[in-house]
C-alpha positions as CSV (number, residue, x, y, z in Angstrom):
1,X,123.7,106.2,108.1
2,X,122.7,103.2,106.6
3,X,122.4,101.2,109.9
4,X,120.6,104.0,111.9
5,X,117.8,103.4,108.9
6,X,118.3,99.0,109.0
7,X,117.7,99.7,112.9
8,X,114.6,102.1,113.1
9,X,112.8,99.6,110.4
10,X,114.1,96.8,112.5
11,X,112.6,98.5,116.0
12,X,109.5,99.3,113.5
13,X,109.3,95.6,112.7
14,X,109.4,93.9,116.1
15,X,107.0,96.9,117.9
16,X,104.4,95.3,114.8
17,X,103.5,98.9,113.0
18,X,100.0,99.1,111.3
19,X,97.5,96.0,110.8
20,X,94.9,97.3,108.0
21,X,95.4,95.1,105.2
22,X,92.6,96.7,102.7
23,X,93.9,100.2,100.9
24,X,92.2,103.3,102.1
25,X,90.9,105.2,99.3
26,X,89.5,108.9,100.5
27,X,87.9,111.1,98.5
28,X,88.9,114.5,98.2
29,X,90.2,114.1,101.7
30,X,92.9,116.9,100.9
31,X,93.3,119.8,99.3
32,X,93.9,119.0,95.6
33,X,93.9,115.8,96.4
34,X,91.6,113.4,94.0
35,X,91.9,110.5,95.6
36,X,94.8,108.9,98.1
37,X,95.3,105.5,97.9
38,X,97.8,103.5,100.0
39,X,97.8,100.3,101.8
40,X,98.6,100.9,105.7
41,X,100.6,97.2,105.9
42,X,103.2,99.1,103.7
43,X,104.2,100.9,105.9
44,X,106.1,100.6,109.0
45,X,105.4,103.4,111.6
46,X,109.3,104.2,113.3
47,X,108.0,106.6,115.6
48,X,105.1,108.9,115.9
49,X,104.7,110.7,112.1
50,X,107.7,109.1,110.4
51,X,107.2,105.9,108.2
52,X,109.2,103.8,106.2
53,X,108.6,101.7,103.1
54,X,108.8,98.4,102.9
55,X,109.1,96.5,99.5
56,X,106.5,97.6,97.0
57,X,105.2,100.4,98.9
58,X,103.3,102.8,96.8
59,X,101.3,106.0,97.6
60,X,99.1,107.5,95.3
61,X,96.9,110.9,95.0
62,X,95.4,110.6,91.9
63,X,97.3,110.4,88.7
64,X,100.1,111.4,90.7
65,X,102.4,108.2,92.7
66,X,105.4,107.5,94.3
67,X,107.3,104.3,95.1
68,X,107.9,105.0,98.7
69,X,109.9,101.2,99.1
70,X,113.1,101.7,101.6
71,X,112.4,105.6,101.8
72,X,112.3,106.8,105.8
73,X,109.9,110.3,105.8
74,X,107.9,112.4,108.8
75,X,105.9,115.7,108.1
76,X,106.8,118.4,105.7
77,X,109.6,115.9,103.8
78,X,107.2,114.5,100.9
79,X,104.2,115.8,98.5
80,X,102.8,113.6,96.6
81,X,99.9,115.6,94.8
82,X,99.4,118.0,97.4
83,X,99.2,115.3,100.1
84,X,102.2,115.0,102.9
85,X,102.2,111.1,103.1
86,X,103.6,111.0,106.6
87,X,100.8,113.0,107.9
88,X,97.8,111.2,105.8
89,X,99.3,107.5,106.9
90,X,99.6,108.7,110.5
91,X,95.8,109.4,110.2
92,X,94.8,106.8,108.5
93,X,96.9,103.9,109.7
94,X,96.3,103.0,113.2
């Protein structure tokens, strides 16, 4: 399995995934969520809602964060204080 996930990143990498350099920070843009912070150039889009972490990639809803580095995810897969990740960065992260 290992190189189905080195050549979705690698496919993620070359089809340049993402290009907002500055965190987004959204208040209350969730249910239960306090605050969502997470930085769209860490994180390479594979295909439609599923994303992959590159090194240092964190996502955080308040007090609440996950190291997200190396980890492939879509819809329904995480929650990370009440927030699927997949579904906020594919909103967020054009």
């Amino acid at each position: 399995m290992g190189w189905l996930q080195s050549s979705l990143v690698t496919i993620g990498l070359l089809t340049g995934a993402g290009s907002q350099a500055a965190p987004i920070v959204s208040p209350a843009a969730h249910p239960g969520a306090d605050r969502v912070i997470a930085c769209c150039d860490d994180f390479v889009r594979v295909t439609g809602q599923v994303f992959t972490g590159r090194t240092g990639a964190i996502f955080r809803v308040g007090d609440v964060s996950d190291d997200l580095a190396g980890d492939t995810f879509g819809p329904r897969v995480l929650d990370i204080g009440g927030v699927d990740p997949a579904r906020y960065l594919h909103q967020h992260c054009g």
